[in-house]
C-alpha positions in Angstrom: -10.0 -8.3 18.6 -9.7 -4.9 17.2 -6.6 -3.6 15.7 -6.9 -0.4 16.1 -8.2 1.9 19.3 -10.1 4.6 17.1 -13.5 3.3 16.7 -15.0 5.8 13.9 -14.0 6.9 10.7 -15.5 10.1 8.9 -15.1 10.0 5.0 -15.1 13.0 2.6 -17.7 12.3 -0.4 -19.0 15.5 -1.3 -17.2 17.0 -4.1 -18.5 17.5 -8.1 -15.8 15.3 -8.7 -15.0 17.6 -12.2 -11.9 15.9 -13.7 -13.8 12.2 -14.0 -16.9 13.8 -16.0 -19.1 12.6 -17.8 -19.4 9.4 -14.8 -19.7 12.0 -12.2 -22.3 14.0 -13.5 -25.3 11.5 -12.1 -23.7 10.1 -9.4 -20.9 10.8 -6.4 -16.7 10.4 -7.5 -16.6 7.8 -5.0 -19.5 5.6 -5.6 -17.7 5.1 -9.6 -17.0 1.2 -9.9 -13.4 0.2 -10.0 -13.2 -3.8 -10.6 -16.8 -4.3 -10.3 -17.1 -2.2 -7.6 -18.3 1.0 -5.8 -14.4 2.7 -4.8 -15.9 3.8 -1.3 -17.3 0.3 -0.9 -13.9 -1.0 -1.2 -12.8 1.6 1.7 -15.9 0.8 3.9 -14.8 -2.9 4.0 -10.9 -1.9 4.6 -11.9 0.1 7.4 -14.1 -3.0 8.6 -11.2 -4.7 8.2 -9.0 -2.9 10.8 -11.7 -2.7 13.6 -13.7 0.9 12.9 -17.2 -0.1 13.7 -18.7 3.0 12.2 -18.2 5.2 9.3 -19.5 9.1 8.8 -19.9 10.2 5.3 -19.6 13.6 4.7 -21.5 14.0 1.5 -22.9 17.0 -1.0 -22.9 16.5 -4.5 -25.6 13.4 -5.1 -25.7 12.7 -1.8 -28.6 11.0 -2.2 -27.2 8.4 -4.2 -24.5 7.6 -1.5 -27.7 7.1 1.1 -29.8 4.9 -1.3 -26.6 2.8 -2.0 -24.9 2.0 1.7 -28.3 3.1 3.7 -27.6 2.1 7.4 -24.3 0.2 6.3 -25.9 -2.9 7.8 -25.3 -4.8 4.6 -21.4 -3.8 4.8 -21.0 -5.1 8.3 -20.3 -1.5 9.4 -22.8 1.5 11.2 -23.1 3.6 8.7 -24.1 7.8 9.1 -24.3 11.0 7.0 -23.8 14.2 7.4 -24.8 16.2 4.2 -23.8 20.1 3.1 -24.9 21.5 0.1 -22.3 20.7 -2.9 -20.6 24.0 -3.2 -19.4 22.9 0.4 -15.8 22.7 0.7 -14.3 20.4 2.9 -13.4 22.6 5.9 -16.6 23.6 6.4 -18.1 20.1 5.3 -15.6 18.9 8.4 -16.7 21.5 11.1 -20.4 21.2 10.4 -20.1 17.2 11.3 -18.1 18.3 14.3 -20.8 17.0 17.4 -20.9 13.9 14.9 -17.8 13.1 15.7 -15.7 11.0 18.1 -13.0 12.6 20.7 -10.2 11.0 18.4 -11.4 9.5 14.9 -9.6 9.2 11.0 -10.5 11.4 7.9 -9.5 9.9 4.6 -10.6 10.8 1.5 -13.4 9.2 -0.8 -11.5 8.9 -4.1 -7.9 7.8 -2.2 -7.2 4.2 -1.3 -3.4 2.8 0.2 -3.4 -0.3 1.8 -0.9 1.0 5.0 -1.2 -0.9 8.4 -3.3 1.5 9.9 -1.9 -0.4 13.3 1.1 0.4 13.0 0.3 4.2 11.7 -1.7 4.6 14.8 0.8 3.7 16.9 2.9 6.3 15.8 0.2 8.9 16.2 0.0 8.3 19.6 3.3 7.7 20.8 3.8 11.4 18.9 1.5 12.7 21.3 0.6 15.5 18.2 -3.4 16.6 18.2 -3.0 15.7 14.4 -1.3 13.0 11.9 -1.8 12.2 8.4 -0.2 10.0 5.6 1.9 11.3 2.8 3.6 8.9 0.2 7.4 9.5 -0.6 7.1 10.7 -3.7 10.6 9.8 -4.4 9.3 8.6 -7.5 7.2 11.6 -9.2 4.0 10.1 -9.1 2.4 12.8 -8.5 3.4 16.7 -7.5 3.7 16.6 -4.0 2.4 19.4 -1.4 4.4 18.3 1.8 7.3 18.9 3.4 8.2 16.7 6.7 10.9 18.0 9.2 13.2 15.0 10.4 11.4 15.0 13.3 8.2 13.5 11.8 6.1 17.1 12.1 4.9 18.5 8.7 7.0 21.8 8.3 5.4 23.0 4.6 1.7 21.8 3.5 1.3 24.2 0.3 -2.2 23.1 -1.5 -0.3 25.1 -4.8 2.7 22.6 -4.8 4.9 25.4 -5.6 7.3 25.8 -2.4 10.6 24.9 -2.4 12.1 21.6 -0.8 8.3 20.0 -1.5 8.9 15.6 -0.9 5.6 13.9 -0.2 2.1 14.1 -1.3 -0.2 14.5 1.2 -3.4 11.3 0.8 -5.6 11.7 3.7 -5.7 8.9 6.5 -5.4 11.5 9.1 -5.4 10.5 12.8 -7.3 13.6 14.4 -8.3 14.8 17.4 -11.8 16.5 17.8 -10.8 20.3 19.0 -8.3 20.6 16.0 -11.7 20.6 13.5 -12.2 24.0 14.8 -8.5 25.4 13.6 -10.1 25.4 10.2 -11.5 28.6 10.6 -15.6 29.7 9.6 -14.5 30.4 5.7 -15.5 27.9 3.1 -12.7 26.6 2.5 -10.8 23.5 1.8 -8.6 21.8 4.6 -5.5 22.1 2.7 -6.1 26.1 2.7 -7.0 26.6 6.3 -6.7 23.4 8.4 -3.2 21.9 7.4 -1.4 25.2 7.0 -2.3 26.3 10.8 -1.8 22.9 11.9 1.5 23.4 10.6 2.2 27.0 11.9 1.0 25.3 15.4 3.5 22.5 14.8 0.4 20.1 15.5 0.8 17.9 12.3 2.1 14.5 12.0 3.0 12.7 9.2 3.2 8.7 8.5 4.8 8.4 5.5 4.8 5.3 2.9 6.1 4.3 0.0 3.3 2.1 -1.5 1.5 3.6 -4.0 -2.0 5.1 -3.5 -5.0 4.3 -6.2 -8.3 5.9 -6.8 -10.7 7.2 -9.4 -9.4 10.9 -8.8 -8.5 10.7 -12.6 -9.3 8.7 -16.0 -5.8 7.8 -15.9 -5.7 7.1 -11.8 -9.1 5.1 -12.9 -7.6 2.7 -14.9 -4.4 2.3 -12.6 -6.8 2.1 -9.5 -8.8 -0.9 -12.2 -5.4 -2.6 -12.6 -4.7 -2.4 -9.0 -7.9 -4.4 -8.4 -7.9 -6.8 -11.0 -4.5 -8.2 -9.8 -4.5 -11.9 -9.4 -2.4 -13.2 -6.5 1.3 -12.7 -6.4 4.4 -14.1 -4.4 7.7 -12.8 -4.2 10.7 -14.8 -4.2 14.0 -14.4 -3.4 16.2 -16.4 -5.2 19.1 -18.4 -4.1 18.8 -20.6 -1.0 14.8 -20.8 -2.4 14.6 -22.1 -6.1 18.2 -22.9 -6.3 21.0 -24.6 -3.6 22.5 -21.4 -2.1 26.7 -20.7 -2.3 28.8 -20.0 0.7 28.8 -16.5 2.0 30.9 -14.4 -0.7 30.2 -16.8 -3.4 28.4 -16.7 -6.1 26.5 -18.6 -9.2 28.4 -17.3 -11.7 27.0 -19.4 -14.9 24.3 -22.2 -15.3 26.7 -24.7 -14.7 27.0 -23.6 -11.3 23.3 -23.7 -10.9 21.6 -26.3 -8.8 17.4 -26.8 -8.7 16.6 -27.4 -5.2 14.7 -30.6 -5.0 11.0 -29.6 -5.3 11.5 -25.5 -6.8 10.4 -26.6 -10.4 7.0 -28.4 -8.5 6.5 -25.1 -6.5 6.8 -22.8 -9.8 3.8 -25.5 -11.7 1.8 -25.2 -8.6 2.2 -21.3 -8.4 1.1 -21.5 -12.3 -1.9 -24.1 -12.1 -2.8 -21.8 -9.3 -2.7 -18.7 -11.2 -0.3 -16.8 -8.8 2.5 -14.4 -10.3 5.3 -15.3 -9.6 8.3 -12.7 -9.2 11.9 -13.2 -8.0 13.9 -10.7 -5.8 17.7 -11.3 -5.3 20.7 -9.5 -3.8 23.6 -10.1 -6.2 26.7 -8.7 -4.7 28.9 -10.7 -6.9 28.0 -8.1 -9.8 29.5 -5.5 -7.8 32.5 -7.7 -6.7 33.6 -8.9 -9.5 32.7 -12.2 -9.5 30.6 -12.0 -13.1 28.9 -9.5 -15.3 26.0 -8.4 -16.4 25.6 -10.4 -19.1 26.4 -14.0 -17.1 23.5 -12.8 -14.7 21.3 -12.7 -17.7 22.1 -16.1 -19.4 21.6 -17.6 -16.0 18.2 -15.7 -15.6 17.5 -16.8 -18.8 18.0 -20.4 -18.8 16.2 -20.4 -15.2 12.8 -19.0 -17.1 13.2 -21.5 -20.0 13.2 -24.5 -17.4 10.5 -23.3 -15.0 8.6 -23.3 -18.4 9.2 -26.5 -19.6 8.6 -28.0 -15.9 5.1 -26.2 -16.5 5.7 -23.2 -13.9 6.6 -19.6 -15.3 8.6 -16.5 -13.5 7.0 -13.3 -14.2 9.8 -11.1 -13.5 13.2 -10.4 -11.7 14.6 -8.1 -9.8 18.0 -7.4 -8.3 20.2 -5.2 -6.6 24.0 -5.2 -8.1 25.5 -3.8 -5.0 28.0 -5.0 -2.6 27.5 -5.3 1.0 28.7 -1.8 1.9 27.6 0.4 -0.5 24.5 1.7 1.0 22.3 1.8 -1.8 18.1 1.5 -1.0 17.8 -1.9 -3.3 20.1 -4.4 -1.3 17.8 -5.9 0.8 16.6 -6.1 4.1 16.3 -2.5 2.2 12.5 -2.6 0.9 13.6 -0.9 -2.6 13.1 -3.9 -5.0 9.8 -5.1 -3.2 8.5 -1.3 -3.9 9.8 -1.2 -7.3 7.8 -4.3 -7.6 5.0 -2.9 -6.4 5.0 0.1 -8.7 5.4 -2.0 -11.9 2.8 -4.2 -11.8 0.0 -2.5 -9.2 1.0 -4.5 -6.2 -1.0 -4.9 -3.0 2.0 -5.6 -1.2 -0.1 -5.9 2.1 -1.6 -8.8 0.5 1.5 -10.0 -1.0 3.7 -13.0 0.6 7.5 -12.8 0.4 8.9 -16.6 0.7 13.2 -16.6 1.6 15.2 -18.3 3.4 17.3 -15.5 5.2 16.8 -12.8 8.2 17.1 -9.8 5.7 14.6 -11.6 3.4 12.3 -11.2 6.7 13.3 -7.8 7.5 12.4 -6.4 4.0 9.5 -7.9 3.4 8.4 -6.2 7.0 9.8 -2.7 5.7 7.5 -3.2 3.0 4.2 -4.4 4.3 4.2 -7.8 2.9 3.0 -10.8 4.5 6.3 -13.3 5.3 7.4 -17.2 5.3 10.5 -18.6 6.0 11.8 -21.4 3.5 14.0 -23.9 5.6 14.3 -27.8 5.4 11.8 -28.0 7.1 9.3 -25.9 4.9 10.7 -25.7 1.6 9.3 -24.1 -1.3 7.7 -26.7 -2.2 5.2 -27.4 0.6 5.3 -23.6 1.1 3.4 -23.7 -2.7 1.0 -26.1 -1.4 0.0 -24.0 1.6 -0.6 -20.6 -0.1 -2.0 -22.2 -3.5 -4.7 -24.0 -2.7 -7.8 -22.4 -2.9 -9.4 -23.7 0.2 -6.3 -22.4 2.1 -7.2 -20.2 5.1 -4.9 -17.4 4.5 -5.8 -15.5 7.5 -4.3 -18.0 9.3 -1.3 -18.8 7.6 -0.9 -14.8 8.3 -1.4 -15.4 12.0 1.3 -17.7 11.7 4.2 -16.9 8.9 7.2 -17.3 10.5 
């Protein structure tokens, strides 16, 4: 079944691509190989992915290369057309020229920027907005990039400003746009870009949308997004664990491990971390510790216990990557205590994280909750599947993991 209702995708490919010369002098910015493979290749089977049966590609500069490589896009499992400007095209005009190729309602993303967002779920929320016009900024709460956008509270873009000078700027606008047809011709008969002409009267009409997300976005745009969008990639597979209740017998609500002595291996956690390892999954733990906060140890107890936890996951042949926490009590609001996403994002930013192809294994409601707010994919560690057989499931190789997907509980 599909899982989305738009049925087409268009896909800007036509610019000289400038700041990743010498590769794009013979050959399109988004035909460049990231991980041993073309970057809009990558896109063409995300789309394919979510249900969008055909893909437009609006090309210019060496567009002949992009036709010789996908051709009818049989080979990619998706209807593949073109519509090609000259190269000095900019994208407005490379947009409104396509326009009778187009479908009543389609999405426009950009050939050199790549987020892994449920496209579902951003759909959804385009049409329940009932706007003419959506598209995706990331929260740029982080400074990864300069941003251009400013969102109203209401969802509706209130500033898009292509010079990222304006006051009050948050998010960075990367692409994904949900559009309807009739707002293509908003963009004026200049040649100019969409973030000169379309965006800003979209915005003046109060007719954009934005979906924002706080996973980061990849692409060869740069030499240093290059070898990001390479890491990003190359990622072998990684689960998320939180900690206590899953590797180690849980304490009574408002208590807490306070040394290793208090520490307790549940039956089967040391077997779980070996099979993650002979498996070749990361392995990285995510844990609310409210007793920091409270009172009930210091920074410094946390640590030994952290410590001596790695040392004996090693010598029982497993490993833990990394650890996160959140020292906050219950009450104090912060963005890190989960079912707050913050750690799983902070995860994500240090060590290139598909979270939407990420599982998050705990044993609690909030565990659930963040790991939604985040993207990630979701089991439940109970008696009745502990960590242990949870291992088994995700780590074998023949696993289908579609279907443990289907049904993570």
């Amino acid at each position: 079944m599909p899982l989305v209702r738009v049925r087409q995708a268009a896909m800007l490919a036509g610019g000289y691509g400038k700041r990743m010369l010498p590769l794009t002098a013979s050959l399109p910015k988004p035909l460049i190989s990231v991980a041993g493979k073309p970057f809009a290749e990558r896109l063409a089977e995300w789309l394919r992915g979510w249900g969008i049966e055909r893909l437009l590609l609006l090309c210019g500069w060496h567009a002949g290369a992009m036709v010789s490589h996908f051709g009818d896009g049989s080979r990619f499992g998706i209807e593949i057309e073109y519509s090609i400007s000259p190269a000095p095209t900019e994208t407005s005009r490379r947009l409104r020229r396509a326009a009778s190729m187009l479908d009543q309602q389609f999405l426009l993303l950009y050939g050199d920027n790549f987020c892994p967002i449920d496209l579902e779920q951003a759909e959804a929320r385009w049409l329940e907005s009932r706007l003419p016009a959506q598209m995706t900024v990331y929260d740029n709460r982080d400074g990864y990039s300069r941003a251009n956008v400013s969102v109203h509270e209401d969802g509706r873009v209130r500033v898009y400003d292509p010079g990222r000078s304006a006051a009050g700027l948050r998010d960075v606008d990367i692409g994904f746009l949900f559009l309807d047809r009739e707002v293509v011709e908003l963009a004026g008969h200049g040649n100019t870009s969409l973030g000169e002409s379309l965006y800003p009267e979209l915005v003046r009409r109060e007719m954009l949308g934005a979906y924002r997300t706080r996973h980061r976005y990849y692409g060869p745009s740069t030499p240093a997004r290059l070898a990001e969008t390479e890491r990003f990639f190359s990622q072998p597979p990684t689960v998320l664990l939180d900690r206590d209740g899953v590797l180690n017998r849980k304490p009574a609500r408002g208590e807490y491990v306070r040394s290793w002595e208090e520490w307790e291996w549940l039956p089967g956690a040391l077997d779980a971390l070996r099979e993650f390892r002979r498996s070749g999954w990361r392995v990285l733990v995510i844990s609310n510790q409210a007793g920091l906060a409270r009172g009930a140890m210091n920074s410094g107890d946390l640590d030994r216990i952290h410590a001596r936890m790695h040392i004996e996951a090693e010598q029982a042949g497993g490993r833990i990557d990394g650890v996160y926490v959140c020292p906050h009590g219950w009450n104090q609001g912060c963005g890190c205590r989960k079912p707050s996403p913050g750690m799983l994002f902070q995860a994500q930013r240090d060590w290139a994280l598909d979270l939407s192809r990420t599982w998050f294994l705990g044993d609690d409601q909030r565990d659930a909750e963040a790991a939604a707010r985040a993207g990630c994919r979701f089991l439940m560690i109970c008696p009745e599947q502990p960590l242990l057989a949870a291992a088994g499931r995700l780590a074998r190789p023949t696993q289908n993991e579609e279907s443990l997907w289907q049904n993570a509980s």
